[in-house]
C-alpha positions, -999 to +999 in steps of 0.1 A: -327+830-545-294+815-537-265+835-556-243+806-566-212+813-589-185+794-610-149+799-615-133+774-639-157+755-665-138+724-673-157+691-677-161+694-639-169+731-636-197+728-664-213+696-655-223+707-619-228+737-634-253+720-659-269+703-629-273+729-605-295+745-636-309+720-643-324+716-606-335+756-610-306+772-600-285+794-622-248+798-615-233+826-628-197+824-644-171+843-633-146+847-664-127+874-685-137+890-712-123+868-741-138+841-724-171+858-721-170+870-756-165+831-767-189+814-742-218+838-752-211+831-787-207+791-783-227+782-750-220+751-737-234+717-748-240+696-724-255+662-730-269+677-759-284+704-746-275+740-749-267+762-719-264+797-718-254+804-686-252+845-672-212+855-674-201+884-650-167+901-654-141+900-624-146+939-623-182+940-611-185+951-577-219+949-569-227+913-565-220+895-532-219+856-538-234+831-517-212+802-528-185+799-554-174+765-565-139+768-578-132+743-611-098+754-622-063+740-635-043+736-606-013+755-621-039+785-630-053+783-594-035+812-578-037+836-604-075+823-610-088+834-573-079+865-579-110+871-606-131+863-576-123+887-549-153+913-560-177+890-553-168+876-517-181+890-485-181+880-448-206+854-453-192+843-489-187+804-489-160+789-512-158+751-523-128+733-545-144+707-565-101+706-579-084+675-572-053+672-551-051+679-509-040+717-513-061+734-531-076+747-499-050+757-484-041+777-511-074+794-516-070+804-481-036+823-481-062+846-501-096+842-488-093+829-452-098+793-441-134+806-422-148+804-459-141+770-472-153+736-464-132+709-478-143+688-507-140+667-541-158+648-564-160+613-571-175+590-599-184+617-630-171+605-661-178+638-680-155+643-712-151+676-726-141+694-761-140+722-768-178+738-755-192+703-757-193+679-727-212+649-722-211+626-692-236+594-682-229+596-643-234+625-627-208+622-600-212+628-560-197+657-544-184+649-507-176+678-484-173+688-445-150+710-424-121+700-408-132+697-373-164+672-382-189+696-371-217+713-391-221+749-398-238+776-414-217+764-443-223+729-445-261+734-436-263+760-470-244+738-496-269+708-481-297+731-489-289+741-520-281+706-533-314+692-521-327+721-539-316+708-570-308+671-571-271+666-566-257+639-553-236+647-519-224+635-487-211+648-461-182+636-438-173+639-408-140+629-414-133+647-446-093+652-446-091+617-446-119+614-475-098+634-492-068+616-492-086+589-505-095+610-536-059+619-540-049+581-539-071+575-563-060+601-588-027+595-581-030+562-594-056+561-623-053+597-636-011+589-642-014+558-653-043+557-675-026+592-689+011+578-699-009+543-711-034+561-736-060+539-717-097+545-706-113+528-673-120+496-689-085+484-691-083+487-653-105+467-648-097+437-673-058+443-676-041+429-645-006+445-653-020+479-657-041+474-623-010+464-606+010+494-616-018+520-608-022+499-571+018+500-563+016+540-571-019+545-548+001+524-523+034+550-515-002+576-509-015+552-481+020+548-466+031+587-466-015+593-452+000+568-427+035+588-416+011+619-418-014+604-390-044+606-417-043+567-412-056+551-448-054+516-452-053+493-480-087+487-480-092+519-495-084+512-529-104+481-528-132+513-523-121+526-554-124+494-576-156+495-563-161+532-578-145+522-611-168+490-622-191+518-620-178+537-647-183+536-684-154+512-693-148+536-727-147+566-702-110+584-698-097+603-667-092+644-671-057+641-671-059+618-703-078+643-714-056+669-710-026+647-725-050+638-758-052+675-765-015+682-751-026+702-724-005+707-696-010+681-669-013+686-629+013+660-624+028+683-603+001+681-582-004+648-577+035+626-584+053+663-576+033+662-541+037+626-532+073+630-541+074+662-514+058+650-488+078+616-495+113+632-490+100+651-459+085+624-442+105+599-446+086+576-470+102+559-504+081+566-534+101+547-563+066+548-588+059+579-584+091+594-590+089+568-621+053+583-629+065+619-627+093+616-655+072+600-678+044+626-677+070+653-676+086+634-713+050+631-725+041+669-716+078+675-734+070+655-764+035+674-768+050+713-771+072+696-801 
């Protein structure tokens, strides 16, 4: 039995979580006690069905994961690993399913970079409040090491998802997948957020299209000063993705700014802005994109 685990059950957390136990596979949480206390007593409803899934406490030390799939806030992220270290070995493979290009990294000031494969997910439209989370697309998780090559890794988590029926690919040339990803949530997860607008409006609303385009844009140019090498072509890709998607569907950053969450602008404008300034590369709409979300998460703590 492959010992899978989760850390972080947001809309992306539980609905491969859902899926994975759905194909006969049960993750295990890893959470702390309040949250145990609350996700015992609530569950999780997931396209109207109840899950209860097994909850372990970060102080348990005898349980060596197979795989943990980390689904946290990206501003929780460093303190969040740290719940996990009990349950990683030698052999203990980790996979982001967080947006952003860093998140790895990150993890691997911790863990080591031996134990992660690089990865994100692309086309679930899950929406969650509260315990309750529905979504009509599953989604596609896309991974691969940074070399290209398989592994022991890579041959597991292809295993395991033909095990239970999700949708994957894998890359060969996944830091450049990746980027893509973060072009695409650069644009459409900032400015579907400071519009109030769901995926609908991209489509039939040139003005808005235009806006999210110029911001995905300054991410191609700075992949291009980087050597990662995107074109414009790739956000033709994405349109591609989004007439796909529920048109009354909303990003998880609008979700987060309908229940005045915190946002991970900084993670997405605040790292295009960075990389901007070091590399040379003017990025006028994202600079324009962080201060508004910045205002908006302002105006939400009032």
């Amino acid at each position: 039995m492959k010992k899978v685990m989760f850390l972080g059950m947001g809309a992306i957390g539980a609905g491969f979580a859902s899926q994975l136990y759905n194909g006969g596979v049960k993750p295990i949480v890893i959470c702390n006690e309040e949250r145990k206390k609350r996700y015992k007593k609530d569950g999780f409803i997931i396209n109207k069905k109840r899950y209860d899934f097994e909850y372990f406490l970060p102080e348990i030390t005898d349980y060596k994961a197979d795989i943990i799939f980390i689904a946290v806030k990206y501003q929780n992220l460093k303190e969040s690993i740290k719940l996990m270290k009990n349950f990683i070995n030698e052999n203990t493979i980790i996979v982001s399913l967080m947006n952003g290009i860093d998140s790895e990294a990150i993890i691997a000031e911790t863990y080591g970079i031996e134990h992660l494969v690089y990865s994100f997910v692309i086309g679930i439209d899950a929406v969650r409040e509260n315990n309750i989370l529905n979504f009509a697309s599953n989604g596609t998780i896309i991974f691969g090491n940074k070399n290209g090559k398989e592994d022991y890794k890579t041959n597991f988590i292809k295993s395991l998802f033909n095990e239970t029926g999700v949708d994957y690919k894998l890359s060969d040339e996944i830091l450049k997948k990746l980027w893509w990803k973060f072009m695409v949530n650069v644009g459409i997860n900032q400015v579907s957020s400071i519009l109030n607008a769901p995926y609908g409006v991209f489509v039939n609303c040139k003005e808005s299209s235009d806006l999210m385009e110029e911001a995905m844009k300054e991410v191609i140019d700075l992949s291009i000063a980087m050597n990662i090498n995107l074109d414009y072509s790739a956000i033709d890709e994405f349109k591609v993705v989004l007439n796909k998607l529920k048109p009354e569907g909303i990003t998880s950053m609008l979700q987060d700014v309908k229940a005045k969450r915190k946002t991970e602008v900084e993670m997405l404008a605040g790292k295009v802005i960075d990389y901007g300034k070091k590399y040379n590369v003017e990025t006028p709409i994202n600079n324009y994109l962080f201060k508004m979300l910045k205002a908006i998460e302002f105006i939400n703590k009032v």
